[in-house]
N, C-alpha and C positions, 0 to 999 in steps of 0.2 A: 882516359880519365878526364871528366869535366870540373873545368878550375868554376867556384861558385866567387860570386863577386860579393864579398863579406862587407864591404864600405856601402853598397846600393840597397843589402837588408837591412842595413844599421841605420840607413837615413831616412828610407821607410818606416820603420820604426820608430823614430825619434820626431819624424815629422807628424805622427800617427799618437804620440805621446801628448798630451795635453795638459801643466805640471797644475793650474787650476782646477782643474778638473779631480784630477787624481789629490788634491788636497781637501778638496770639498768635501771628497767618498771618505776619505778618511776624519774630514770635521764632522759629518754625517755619524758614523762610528761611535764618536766620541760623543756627542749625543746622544745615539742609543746609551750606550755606558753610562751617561750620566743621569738619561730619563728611568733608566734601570736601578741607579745606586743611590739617588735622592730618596728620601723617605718622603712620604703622603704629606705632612706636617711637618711646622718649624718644631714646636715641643719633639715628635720624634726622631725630629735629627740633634736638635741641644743635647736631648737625653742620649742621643745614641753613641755607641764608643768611638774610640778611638780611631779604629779602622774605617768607618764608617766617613769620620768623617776628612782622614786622610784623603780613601778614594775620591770624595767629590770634589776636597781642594785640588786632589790630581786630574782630575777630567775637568775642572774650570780652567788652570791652566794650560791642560794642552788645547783647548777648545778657543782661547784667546790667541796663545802662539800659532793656530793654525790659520787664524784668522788674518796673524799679522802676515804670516807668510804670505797667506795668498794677496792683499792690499800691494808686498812691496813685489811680487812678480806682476799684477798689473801695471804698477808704476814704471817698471823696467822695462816692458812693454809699448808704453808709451814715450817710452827714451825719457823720462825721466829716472834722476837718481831718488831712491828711498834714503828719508831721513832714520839716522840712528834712534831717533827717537819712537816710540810706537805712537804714540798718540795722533803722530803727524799722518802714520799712514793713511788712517780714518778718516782725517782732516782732506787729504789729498784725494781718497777717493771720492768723499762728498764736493770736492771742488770739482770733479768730472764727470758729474751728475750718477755716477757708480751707487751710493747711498744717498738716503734720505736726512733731514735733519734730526728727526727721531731718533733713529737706528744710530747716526753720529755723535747724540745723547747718552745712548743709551752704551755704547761703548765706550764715551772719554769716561762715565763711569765707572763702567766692569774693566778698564783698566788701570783706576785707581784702586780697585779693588788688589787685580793683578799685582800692583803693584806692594800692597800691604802683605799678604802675603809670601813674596818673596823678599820682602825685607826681614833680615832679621832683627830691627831694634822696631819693628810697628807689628800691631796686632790686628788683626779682623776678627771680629765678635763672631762667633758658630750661626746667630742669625743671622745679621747682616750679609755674611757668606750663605745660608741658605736661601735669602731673599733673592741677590745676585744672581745664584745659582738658578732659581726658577726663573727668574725674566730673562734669564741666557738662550735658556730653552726657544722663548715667546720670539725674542728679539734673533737667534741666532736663524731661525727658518727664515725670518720676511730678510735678515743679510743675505742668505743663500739664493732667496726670490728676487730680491734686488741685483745681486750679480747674472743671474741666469736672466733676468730680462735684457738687463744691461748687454751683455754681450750677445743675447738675440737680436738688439739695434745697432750695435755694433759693426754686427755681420752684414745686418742689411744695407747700412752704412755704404759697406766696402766691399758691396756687387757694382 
């Protein structure tokens, strides 16, 4: 009987694992979901029910918390520590040429937003959250282009 060396597949595998990567696919996801579950118009999401517009508060948040995640695994990466705070990560990444100032805009406010929403003594108006909602879309692809460049210089960096 041949003994298989279970520690040498597992560290293959985990070196093969890429936790960026596999956050993106999945903030990608939540994209489609969200490009799916917005209605055409701010009028027909105000009007729309209930459901409606649970789903999209829910694909706005996990589309930010995925976002945060991936900011505080580059950070960690870089041997620094992530700040408890989110805002910071955004801030940290544009301080390592990661994001642009735009896109660092454009999320201290969709996490103001963020954070309205999970408050529960503050409210987010069904527009303002629809509004949010669409320039998530605009802004969330050129973050995703932004990291995918970034760590294409990266790489070339560290030949």
């Amino acid at each position: 009987m041949v003994k298989r060396n279970v520690k040498t597949a597992k560290k293959t595998a985990s070196r093969k694992f890429n936790p960026v990567k596999a956050k993106l696919e999945s903030m990608n996801e939540c994209f489609e979901q969200l490009r799916n579950g917005l209605p055409e118009s701010q009028e027909s999401y105000i009007n729309g029910d209930r459901i409606t517009h649970s789903y999209v508060k829910s694909c706005f948040l996990m589309i930010i918390q995925r976002a945060v995640d991936i900011n505080n695994i580059i950070i960690e990466f870089k041997g620094q520590t992530p700040h408890q705070q989110k805002h910071y990560s955004f801030q940290t990444l544009h301080q390592n040429s990661a994001i642009n100032k735009e896109t660092l805009d454009f999320f201290m406010k969709a996490l103001d937003c963020y954070e309205s929403i999970i408050n529960p003594y503050q409210e987010l108006a069904p527009a303002d959250l629809y509004d949010v909602s669409r320039d998530l879309l605009a802004y969330g692809e050129t973050y995703t282009h932004q990291l995918e460049d970034y760590f294409e210089h990266f790489s070339k960096t560290e030949k």
